[in-house]
C-alpha positions in Angstrom: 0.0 0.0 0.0 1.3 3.6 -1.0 2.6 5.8 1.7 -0.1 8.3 2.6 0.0 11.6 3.8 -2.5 14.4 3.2 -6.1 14.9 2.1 -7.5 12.2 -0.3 -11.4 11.8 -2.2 -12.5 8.7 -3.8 -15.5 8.2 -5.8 -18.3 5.4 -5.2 -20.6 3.8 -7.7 -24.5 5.5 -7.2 -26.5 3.5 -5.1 -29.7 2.5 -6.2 -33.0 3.5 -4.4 -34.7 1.2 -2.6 -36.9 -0.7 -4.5 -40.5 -1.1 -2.8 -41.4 -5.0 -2.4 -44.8 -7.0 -2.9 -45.4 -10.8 -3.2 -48.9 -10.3 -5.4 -46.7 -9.8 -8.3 -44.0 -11.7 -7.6 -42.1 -11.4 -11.4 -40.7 -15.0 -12.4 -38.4 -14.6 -15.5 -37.1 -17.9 -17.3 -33.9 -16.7 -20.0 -30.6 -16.6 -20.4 -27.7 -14.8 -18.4 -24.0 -14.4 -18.7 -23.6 -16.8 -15.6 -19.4 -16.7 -16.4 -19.0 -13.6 -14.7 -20.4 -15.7 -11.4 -18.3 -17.2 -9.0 -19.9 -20.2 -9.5 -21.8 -20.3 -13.0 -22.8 -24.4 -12.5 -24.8 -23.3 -9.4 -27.0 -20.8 -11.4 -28.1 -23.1 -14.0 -32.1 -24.5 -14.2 -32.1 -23.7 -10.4 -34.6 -20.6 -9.1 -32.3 -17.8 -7.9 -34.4 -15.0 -6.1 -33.0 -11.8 -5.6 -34.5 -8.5 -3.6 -31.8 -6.1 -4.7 -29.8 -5.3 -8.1 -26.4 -6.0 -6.5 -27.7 -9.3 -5.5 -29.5 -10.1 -9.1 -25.9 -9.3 -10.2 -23.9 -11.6 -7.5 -26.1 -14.7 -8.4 -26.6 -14.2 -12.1 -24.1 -11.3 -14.0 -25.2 -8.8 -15.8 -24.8 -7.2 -19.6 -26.6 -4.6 -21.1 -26.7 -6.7 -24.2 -30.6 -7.6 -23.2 -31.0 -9.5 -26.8 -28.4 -12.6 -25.9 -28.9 -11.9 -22.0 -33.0 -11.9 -21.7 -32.5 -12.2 -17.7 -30.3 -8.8 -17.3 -33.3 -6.7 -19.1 -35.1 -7.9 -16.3 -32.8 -7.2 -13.4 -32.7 -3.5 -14.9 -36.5 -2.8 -15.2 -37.1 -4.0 -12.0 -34.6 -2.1 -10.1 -33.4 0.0 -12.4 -36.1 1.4 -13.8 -39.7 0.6 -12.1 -37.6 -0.2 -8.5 -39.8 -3.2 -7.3 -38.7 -6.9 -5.4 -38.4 -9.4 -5.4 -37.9 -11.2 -8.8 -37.0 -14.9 -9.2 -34.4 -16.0 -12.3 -34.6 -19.3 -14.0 -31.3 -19.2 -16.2 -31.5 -22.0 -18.9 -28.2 -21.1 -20.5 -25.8 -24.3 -19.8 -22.1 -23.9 -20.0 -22.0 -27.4 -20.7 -24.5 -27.4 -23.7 -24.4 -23.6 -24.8 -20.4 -22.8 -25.0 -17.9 -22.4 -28.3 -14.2 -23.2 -28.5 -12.2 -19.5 -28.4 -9.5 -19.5 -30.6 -6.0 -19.8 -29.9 -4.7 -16.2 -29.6 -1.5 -13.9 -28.5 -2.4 -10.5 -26.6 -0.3 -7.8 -25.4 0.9 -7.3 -21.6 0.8 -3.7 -21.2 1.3 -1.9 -17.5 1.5 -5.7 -16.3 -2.5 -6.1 -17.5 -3.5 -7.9 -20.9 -7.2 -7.6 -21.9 -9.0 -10.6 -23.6 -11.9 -8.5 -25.8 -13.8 -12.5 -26.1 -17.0 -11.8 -24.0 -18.5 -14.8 -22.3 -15.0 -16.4 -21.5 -15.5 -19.3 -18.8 -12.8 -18.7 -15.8 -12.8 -22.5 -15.5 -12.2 -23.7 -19.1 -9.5 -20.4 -19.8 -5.7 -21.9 -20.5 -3.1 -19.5 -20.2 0.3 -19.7 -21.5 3.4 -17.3 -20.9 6.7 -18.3 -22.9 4.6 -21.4 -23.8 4.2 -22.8 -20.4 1.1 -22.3 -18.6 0.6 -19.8 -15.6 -1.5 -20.5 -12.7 -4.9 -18.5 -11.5 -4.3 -16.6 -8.3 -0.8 -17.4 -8.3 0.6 -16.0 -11.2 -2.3 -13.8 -12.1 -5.7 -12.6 -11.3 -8.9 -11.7 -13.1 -11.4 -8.7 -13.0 -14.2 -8.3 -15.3 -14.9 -5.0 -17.2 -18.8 -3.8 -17.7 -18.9 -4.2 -21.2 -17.8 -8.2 -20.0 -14.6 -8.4 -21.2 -11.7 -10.0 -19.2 -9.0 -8.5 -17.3 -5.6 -10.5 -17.0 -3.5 -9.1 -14.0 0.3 -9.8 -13.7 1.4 -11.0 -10.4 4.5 -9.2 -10.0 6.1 -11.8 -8.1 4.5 -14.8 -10.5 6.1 -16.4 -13.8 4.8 -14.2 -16.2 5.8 -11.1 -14.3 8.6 -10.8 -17.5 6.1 -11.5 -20.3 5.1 -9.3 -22.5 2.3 -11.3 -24.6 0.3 -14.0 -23.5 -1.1 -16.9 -25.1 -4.6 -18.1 -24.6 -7.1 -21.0 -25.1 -10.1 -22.0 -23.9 -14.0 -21.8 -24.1 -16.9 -19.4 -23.9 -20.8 -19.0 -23.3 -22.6 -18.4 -26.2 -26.6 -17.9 -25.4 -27.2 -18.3 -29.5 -27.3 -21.5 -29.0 -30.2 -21.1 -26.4 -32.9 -22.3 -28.0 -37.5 -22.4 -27.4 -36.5 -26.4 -26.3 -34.5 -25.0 -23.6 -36.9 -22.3 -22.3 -39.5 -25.2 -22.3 -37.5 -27.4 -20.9 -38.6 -31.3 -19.6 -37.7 -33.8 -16.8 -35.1 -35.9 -17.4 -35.9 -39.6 -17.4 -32.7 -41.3 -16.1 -32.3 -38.1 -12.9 -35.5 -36.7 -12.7 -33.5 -33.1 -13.1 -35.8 -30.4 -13.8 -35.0 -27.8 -16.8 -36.8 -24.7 -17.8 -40.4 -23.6 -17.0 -40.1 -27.4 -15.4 -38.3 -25.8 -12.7 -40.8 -23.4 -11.5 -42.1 -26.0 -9.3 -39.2 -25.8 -7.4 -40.0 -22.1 -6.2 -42.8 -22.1 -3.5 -40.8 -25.7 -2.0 -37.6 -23.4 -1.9 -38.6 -20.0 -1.3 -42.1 -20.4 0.3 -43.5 -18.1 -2.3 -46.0 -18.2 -5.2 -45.0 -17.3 -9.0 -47.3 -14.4 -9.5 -46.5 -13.5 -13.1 -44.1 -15.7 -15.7 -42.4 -13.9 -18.3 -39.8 -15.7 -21.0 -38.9 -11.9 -22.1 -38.3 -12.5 -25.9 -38.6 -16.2 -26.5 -42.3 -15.9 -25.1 -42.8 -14.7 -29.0 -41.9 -18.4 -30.2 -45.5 -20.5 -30.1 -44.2 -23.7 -28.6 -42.6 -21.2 -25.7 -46.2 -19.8 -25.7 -48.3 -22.9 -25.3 -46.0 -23.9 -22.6 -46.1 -20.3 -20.3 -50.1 -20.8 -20.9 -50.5 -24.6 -19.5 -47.6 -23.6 -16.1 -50.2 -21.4 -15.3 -52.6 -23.6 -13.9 -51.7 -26.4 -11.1 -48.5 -25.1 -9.8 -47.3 -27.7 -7.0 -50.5 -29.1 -8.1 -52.5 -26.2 -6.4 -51.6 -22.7 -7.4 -52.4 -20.3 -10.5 -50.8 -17.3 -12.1 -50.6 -15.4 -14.8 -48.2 -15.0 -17.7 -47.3 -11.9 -19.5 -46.2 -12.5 -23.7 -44.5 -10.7 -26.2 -46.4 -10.8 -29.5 -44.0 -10.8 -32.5 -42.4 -7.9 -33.8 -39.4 -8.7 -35.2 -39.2 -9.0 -38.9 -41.3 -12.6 -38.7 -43.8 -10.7 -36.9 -46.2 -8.2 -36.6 -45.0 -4.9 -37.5 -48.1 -3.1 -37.9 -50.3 -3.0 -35.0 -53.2 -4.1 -38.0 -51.1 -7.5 -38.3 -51.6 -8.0 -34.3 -54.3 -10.2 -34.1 -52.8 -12.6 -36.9 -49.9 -12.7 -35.4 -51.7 -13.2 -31.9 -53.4 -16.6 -33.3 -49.7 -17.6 -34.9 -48.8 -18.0 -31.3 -52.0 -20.0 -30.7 -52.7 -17.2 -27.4 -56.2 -18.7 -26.1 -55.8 -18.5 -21.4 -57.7 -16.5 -19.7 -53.8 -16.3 -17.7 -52.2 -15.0 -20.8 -51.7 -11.2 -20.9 -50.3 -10.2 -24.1 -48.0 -7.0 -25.3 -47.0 -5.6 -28.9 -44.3 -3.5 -29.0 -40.8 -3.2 -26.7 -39.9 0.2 -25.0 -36.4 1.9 -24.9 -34.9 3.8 -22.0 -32.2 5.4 -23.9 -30.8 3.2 -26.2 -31.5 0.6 -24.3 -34.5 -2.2 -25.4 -36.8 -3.6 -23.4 -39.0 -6.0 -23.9 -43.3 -4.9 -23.6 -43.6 -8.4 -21.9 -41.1 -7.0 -19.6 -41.9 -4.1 -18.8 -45.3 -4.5 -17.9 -44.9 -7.5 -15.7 -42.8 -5.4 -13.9 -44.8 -2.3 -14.0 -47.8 -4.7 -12.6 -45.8 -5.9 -9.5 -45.1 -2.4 -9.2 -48.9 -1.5 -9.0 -49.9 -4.0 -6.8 -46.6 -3.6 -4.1 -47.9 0.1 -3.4 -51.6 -0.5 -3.3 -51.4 -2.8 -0.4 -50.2 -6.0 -2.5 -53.5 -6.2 -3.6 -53.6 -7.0 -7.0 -56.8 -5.4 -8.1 -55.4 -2.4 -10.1 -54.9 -2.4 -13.2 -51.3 -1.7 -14.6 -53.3 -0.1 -18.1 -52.8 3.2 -18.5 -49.8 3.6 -15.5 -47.0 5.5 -16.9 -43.8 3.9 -18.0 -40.5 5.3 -17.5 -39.7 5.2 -20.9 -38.3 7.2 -23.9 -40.0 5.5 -26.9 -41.9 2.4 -27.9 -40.4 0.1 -30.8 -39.9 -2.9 -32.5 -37.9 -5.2 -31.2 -35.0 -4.2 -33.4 -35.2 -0.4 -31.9 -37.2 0.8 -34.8 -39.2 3.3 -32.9 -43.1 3.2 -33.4 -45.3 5.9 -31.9 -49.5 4.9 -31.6 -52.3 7.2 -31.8 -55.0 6.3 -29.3 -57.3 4.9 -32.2 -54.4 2.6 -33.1 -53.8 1.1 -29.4 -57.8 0.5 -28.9 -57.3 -1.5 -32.4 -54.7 -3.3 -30.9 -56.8 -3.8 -27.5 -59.5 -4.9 -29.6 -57.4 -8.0 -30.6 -57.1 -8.8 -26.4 -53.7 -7.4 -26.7 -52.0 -4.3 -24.7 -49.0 -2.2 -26.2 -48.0 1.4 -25.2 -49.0 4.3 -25.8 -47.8 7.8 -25.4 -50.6 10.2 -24.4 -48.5 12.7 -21.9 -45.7 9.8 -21.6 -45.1 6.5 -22.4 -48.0 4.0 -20.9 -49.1 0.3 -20.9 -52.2 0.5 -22.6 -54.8 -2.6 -22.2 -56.8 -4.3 -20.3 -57.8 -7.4 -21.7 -55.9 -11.4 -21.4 -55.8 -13.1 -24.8 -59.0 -14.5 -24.3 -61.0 -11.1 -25.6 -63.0 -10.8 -27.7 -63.6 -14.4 -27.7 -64.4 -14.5 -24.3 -66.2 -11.9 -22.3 -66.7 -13.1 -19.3 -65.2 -10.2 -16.7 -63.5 -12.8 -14.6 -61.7 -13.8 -17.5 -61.3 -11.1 -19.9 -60.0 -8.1 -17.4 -56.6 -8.6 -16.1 -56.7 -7.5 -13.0 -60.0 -9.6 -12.0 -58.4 -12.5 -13.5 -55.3 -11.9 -11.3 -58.0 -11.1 -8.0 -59.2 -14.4 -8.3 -55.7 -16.1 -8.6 -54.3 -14.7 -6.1 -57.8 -15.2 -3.8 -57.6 -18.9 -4.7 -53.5 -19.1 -4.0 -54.1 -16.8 -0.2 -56.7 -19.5 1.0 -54.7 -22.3 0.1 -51.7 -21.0 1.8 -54.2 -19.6 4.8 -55.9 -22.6 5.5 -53.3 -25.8 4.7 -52.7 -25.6 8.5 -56.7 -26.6 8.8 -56.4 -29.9 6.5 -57.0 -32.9 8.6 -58.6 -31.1 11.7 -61.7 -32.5 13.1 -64.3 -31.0 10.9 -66.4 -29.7 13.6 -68.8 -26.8 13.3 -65.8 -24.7 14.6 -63.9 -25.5 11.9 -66.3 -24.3 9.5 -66.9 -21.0 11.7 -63.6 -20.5 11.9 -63.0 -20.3 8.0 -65.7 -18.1 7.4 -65.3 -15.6 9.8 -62.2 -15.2 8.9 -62.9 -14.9 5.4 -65.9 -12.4 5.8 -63.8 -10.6 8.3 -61.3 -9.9 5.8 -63.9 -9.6 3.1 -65.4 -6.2 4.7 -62.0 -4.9 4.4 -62.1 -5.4 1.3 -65.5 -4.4 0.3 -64.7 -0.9 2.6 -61.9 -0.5 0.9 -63.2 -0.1 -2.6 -61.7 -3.1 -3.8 -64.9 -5.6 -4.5 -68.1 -5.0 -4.8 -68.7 -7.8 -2.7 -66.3 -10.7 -1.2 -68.5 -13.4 0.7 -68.1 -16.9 1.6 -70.7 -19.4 2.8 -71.1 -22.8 4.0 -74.1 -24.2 2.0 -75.7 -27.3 3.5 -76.7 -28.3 0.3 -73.2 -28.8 -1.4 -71.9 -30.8 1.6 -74.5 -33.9 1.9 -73.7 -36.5 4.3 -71.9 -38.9 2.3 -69.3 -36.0 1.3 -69.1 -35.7 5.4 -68.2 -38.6 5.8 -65.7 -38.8 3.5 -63.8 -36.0 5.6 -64.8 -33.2 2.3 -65.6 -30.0 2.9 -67.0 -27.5 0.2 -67.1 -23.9 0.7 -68.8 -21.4 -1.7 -67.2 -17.9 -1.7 -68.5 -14.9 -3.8 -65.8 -12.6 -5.4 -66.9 -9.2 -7.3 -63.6 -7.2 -8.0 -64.4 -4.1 -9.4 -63.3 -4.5 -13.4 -61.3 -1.1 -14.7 -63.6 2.5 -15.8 -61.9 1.4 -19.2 -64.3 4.1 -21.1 -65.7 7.3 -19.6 -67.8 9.4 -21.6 -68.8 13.4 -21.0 -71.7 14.4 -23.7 -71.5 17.8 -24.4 -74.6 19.8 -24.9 -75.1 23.6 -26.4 -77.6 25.2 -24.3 -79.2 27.6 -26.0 -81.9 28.3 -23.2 -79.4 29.9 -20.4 -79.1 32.8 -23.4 -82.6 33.8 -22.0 -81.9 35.3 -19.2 -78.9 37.6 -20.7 -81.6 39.2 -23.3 -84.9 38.5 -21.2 
């Protein structure tokens, strides 16, 4: 250490605000992430890695700005970047093992004992490095940092064997997410070790975290249909019991849609049909960086329901986006009228529209116009009555196998109805009642140890159109010439 005497300053990277947290919401993003910059990248691979801060998202899964190979990263910068919400939970699918090139053998300069390898990706464990053609150890003879941009830094021990070199040799392997493929966002089970891959591993989450998936997002690949169908069905029956929602990008690359009038054929391309399924056209830009819509508005939504009470019975249409610009998703910027958007809505799908800034515009899952039924075709009752269903599972395992005495039964609904006129007081339903009905438990069902409750849920569905007529009056004129 330099000898020191006088007044010094140093600088400090700028902290991130505090992002505000919610469970409602809770984003679950299956991609790809440049896991090499890790400490240990075969730990963060098909595992569920949850993370309540960005230096922690960064810690357990690296990060780029390069949001079209590394899906995960856009992701970890919306959410506490951008919108600031927490938790999210990261399924990284891309495997060093499976999704890695060869780097070719190559000479680089020494300069100010540091040499700089400019491959990105560049696995620490497979990276052979030679000085006067013998290798050099790690830690011994050098030491590594990585750069921002993900680049490699090679420092010189002084002291080591290449302290005299002034090139060194290298050799070894790197990551290479193009190789990441729909099959690998899907994933499977596999036969001979029952190892979990992909949207597979989501059933891993509530088991290991003790929470429930509240929105899935593949940010990009969702536009693929087979990555579609599969999001859709790992919406229902999660550890056999729970529900969500998942939020899809519709094409808009140049197999896609465009146009906003080439929505809805592009919508039935990807075969979009769950009352879960939320769907958005177009990706936003902060900068020059590109974000994915599915993205952004799943992590707009958590934001919505973390600061109203992680309750999720707002709405996340119409909330303003901290963007600069909606586009396709190769940055070709694309600015909506409102006619245009409520076309687009028409189809059941959301996009963003700019009417005093940038906001997610649409209320409607995939299932409109199909399907009208408001438990299914608004959003945010859809997600009410997940969420509803998932809280009294969680609420009332603890009852399950109880004698099922009249207390029992009282016990359930008061505590229900109790928490229903909070609810109802608080604007939220219209009505949120549940009942034990005599009729749906005959005697036989008794004595089979089955209970059946009936509860009655009326979330209030969004003001989506208010209307002011106008009228001349020509009558009040009276009175000024009576």
């Amino acid at each position: 250490m330099a000898y020191k005497h006088g007044v010094y300053v140093r600088e400090q990277e700028t902290s991130l605000a505090a992002p505000v947290t919610g469970s409602a919401g809770l984003n679950v993003i299956i991609g790809t992430a440049p896991i090499n910059t890790t400490e240990k990248p075969s730990e963060a691979v098909n595992t569920p890695v949850i993370a309540y801060t960005y230096k922690e998202a960064v810690e357990k899964m690296g990060y780029s700005d390069d949001f079209a190979s590394y899906t995960i990263c856009e992701a970890i910068s919306a959410a506490f970047s951008v919108v600031g919400v927490a938790p999210i939970v990261m399924i990284n699918v891309l495997d060093p093992g499976k999704h890695s090139v060869e780097i070719e053998t190559k000479s680089v300069n020494v300069v100010d004992g540091m040499a700089k390898i400019t491959e990105k990706g560049v696995l620490l464990d497979q990276l052979v490095i030679k000085a006067n053609a013998s290798p050099i150890a790690k830690d011994t003879d050098y030491t590594t940092t990585w750069d921002s941009d993900g680049t490699l830094n090679i420092i010189i021990n002084k002291e080591g064997a290449a302290s005299e070199a002034s090139t060194l040799e290298l050799q070894g392997k790197k990551i290479d997410p193009t190789k990441v493929k729909a099959t690998d966002i899907v994933g499977g089970i596999e036969l001979s070790t029952g190892k979990e891959t992909g949207l597979e591993v989501i059933r891993q989450i509530y088991p290991k975290f003790g929470v429930v998936p509240g929105i899935i997002t593949a940010p990009r690949f969702s536009k693929d249909p087979s990555v579609s169908a599969a999001l859709q069905a790992k919406t229902n029956n999660i550890n056999g019991v729970f529900k969500c929602t998942t939020f899809i990008d519709i094409d808009c690359s140049e197999t896609g849609a465009k146009k906003y009038d080439g929505v809805k054929v592009q919508k039935e391309k990807q075969g979009l049909t769950s009352p879960n399924a939320y769907a958005v056209w177009l990706y936003g830009k902060v900068g020059e960086n590109v974000y994915s819509g599915s993205t952004l508005a799943a992590i707009e939504t958590a934001y919505i329901d973390a600061i109203n009470d992680d309750t999720p019975n707002v709405s996340p249409s119409n909330k303003k986006l901290p963007i600069t610009a909606s586009c396709l998703e190769d940055g070709t910027e694309v600015l909506l009228d409102q006619e245009q958007a409520n076309a687009v809505n028409a189809f059941g799908v959301a996009t963003l529209l700019n009417m005093e800034g940038f906001r997610l515009w649409g209320n409607n899952t995939v299932v409109y116009p199909t399907n009208t039924d408001p438990k299914d075709r608004w959003l945010s009752v859809r997600r009410f009555f997940n969420w509803t269903g998932n809280n009294f599972i969680r609420t009332y395992f603890k009852e399950v196998d109880n004698p099922s005495n009249p207390r029992l039964i009282e016990k359930i609904v008061d505590s229900e109805n109790i928490k229903g006129n909070g609810y109802v007081a608080r604007g939220i339903c219209a009505r949120y009642e549940i009942i034990f009905d005599a009729s749906e438990n005959p005697l036989t069902e008794l004595l089979n140890g089955a209970l059946v409750f009936h509860q009655y849920l009326t979330p209030y569905g969004p003001a989506e159109s208010i209307t002011n007529v106008l009228e001349f009056d020509p009558n009040s004129l009276n009175s000024l010439y009576a």
